[in-house]
N, C-alpha and C positions, 0 to 999 in steps of 0.2 A: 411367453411360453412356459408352462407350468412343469416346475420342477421336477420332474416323474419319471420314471425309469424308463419308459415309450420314447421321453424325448430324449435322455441321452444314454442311447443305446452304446455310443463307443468307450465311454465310461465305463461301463458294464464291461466291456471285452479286456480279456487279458492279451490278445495277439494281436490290439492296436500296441505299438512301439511306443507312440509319442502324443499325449495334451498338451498344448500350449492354451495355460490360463493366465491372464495380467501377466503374458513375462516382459513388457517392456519397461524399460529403466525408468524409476521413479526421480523425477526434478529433485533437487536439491527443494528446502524452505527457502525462500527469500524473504516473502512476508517481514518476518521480523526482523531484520536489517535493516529495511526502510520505513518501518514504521513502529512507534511503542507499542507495548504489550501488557497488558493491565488486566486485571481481574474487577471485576464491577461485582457488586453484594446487593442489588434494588433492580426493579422493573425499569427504573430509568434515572440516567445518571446524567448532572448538567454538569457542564463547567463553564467558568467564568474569571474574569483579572480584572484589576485595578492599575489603571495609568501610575505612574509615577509622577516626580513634579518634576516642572518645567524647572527651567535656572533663576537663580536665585536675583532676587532686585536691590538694585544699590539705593542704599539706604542713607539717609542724613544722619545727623547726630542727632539722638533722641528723636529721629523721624520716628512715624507707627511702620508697627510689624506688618508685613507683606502676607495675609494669609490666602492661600489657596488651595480650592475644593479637587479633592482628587475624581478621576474622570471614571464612571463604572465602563468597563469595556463591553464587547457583544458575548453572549453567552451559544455554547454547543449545548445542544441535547443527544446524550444515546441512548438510543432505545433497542434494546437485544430482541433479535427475533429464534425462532426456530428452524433448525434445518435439522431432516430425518432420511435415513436412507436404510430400509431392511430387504429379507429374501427369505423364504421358504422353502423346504425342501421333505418330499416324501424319506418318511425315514427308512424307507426298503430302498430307495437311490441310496442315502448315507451308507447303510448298511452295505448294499455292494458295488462302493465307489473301488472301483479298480485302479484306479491312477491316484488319487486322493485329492482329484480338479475338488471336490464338494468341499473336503476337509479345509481346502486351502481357502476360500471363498470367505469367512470370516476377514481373513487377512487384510482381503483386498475394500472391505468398508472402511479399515485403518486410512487406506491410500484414495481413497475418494474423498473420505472426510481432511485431510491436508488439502487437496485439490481444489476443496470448494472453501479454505481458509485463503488458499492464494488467490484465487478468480476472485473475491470480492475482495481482499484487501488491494488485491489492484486495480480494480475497477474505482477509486479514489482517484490513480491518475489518470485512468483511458477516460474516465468521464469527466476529468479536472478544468476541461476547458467547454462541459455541458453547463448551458446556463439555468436548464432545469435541475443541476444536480447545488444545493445551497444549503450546504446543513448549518453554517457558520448565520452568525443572529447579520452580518450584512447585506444577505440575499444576493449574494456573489459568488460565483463557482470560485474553485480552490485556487484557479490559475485565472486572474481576474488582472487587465489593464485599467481599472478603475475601482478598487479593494477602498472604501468608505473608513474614514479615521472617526472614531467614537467621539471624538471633541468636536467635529463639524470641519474638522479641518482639510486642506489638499488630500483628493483622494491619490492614491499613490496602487504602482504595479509591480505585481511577482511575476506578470505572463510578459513574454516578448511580441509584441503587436506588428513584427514583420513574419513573424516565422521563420527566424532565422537556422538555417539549418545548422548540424554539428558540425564546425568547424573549430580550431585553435581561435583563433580571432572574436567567431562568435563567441566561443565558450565563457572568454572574457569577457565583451560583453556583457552579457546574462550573469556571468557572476557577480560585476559592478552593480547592475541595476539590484542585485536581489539585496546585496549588502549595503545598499543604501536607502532600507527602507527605512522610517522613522518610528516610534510606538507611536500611543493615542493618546502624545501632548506635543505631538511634532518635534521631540528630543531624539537624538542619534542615540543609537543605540550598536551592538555590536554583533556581525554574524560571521561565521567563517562556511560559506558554498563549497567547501572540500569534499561532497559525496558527486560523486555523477553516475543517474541513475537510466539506464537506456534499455529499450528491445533487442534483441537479437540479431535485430537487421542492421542496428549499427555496434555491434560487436567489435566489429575490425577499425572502423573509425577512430571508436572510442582507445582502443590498444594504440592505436597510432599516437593520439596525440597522449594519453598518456601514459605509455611502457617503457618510456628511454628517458634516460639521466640528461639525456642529450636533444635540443630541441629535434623534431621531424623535420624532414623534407628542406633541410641545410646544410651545407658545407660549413657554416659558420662558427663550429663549436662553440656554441649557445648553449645555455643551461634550459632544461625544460623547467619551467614555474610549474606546471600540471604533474610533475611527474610520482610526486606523493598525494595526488589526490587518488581514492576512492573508487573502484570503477564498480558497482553491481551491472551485470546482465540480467534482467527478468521476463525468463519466457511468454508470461501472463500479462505484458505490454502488450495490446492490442495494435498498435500505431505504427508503421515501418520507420517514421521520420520523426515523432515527436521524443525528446529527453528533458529530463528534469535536473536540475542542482537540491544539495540537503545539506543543512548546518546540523551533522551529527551530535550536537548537543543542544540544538535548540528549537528539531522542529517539533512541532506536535499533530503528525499525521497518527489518529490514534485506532485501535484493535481494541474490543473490548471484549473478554472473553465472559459472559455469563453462567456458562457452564461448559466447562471444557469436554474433551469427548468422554463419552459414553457407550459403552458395549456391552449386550447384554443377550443373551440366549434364551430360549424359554420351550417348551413343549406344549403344541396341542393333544392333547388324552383323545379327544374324538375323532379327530381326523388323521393322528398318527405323523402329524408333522412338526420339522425343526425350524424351530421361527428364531431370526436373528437380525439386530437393529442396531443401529448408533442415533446419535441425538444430540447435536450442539447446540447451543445460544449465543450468538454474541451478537455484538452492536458496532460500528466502527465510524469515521468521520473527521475532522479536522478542528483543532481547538485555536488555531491561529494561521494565519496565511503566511506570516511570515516565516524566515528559515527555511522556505522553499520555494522554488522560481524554474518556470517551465518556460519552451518553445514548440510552437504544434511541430515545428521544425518542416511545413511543407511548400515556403517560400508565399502563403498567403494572407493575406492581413487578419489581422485578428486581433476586435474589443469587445468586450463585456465588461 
């Protein structure tokens, strides 16, 4: 409907009382909690690691040196695309916006353009267990029961292949498995699954097992092991039953900002109209599987 004073006539009126435009509460960011936030400077940005080495070989006396080749890991590619969102408006509307719904209208691109930084940065998990979704060089979604080790070696899992719902029991679980994945020379390496990242549907759950000093659902004055873990809520979870674990220092769910937002106003001279825009670029994707480990959590099997 074209912005013009025919179409909002109650704008116009001074003895309408009340506009309500965008008054509903804007989410909190989550986005960057859960995942890094970087600035990219190119059209496209790889990343890539290097194995470390394996353990070391006992040697004779004046035996020869043990040498070995280090392992090239899988590489990510990000490629930043565009996303745009403007609006026009007859400058006789602006001119007798009576409530100042027009005026306000810039504002509300600010709160779209966050919106559409969360909806994709979380469609990484909602799609984590899509086996079409594979930006990592193994050709395996992010939450993958068979994740390919760059040496040839046991492939190994971040996803839980029962669907183990959110429980204390499961929790630990999934956080075993996910801390015991290996790098790409089959060496132990070290993670700490202290985030727990879930939807809204399991909000209360999640408070149960981890809001008290004191284990749940005991008499036993028990200490709760969860009780300093982490808990995000992210409304932008799609899934009522699936949650995730995060080694806040070591995963690499990544956000690539190419051009952060942009607001910009401008005038038509011929047509007498107020033209206003935003314009992002970014890229996003995963540069390692491990440091995070998921459950679709709907009690169904699940491999990829």
């Amino acid at each position: 409907m074209p912005a013009i004073r025919g179409n909002f006539a109650p704008e116009l009126d001074p003895a309408v009382r009340t506009i309500y435009f965008d008054r509903y509460k804007e989410l909190p960011e989550v986005m960057s909690q859960v995942m890094v936030v970087e600035d990219m400077d190119r059209n496209t940005e790889d990343e890539s690691a290097t194995s470390a080495f394996s353990l070391l070989q006992q040697t004779s006396e004046l035996g020869p040196l043990d040498y070995e080749d280090p392992t090239k890991m899988y590489k990510t590619t990000y490629t930043p695309l565009k996303y745009t969102k403007g609006f026009k408006v007859s400058v006789e509307l602006l001119e007798d916006d009576q409530h100042s719904t027009i005026k306000a209208m810039p504002g509300s691109l600010a709160k779209a353009t966050r919106r559409t930084t969360e909806f994709w940065g979380a469609s990484i998990f909602n799609n984590g267990f899509n086996t079409s979704n594979t930006s990592y060089g193994d050709g395996k979604p992010l939450f993958s029961t068979s994740h390919t080790r760059a040496d040839g070696g046991t492939a190994q899992s971040n996803a839980d292949a029962t669907g183990l719902a959110l429980t204390e029991q499961n929790l630990e679980t999934l956080k075993i498995q996910g801390e015991k994945l290996l790098d790409d020379k089959g060496q132990i390496i070290s993670f700490d699954l202290s985030r727990l990242v879930v939807p809204v549907d399991l909000r209360k759950n999640a408070k149960i097992i981890t809001g008290s000093p004191m284990r749940a659902g005991t008499a036993n004055n028990e200490v709760n092991t969860y009780a300093d873990m982490e808990t995000v809520v992210w409304r932008w979870l799609t899934s009522t039953t699936a949650w995730f674990l995060e080694d806040p220092q070591e995963y690499l769910c990544k956000f690539k900002w190419r051009v952060r937002p942009e607001f910009k106003n401008d005038f038509n001279f011929d047509a007498d109209a107020a033209l206003y825009k935003t314009r992002i670029r970014f890229g996003f994707g995963w540069s390692d599987y491990r440091g995070v480990a998921g459950s679709k959590g709907d009690g169904q099997a699940y491999s990829s």
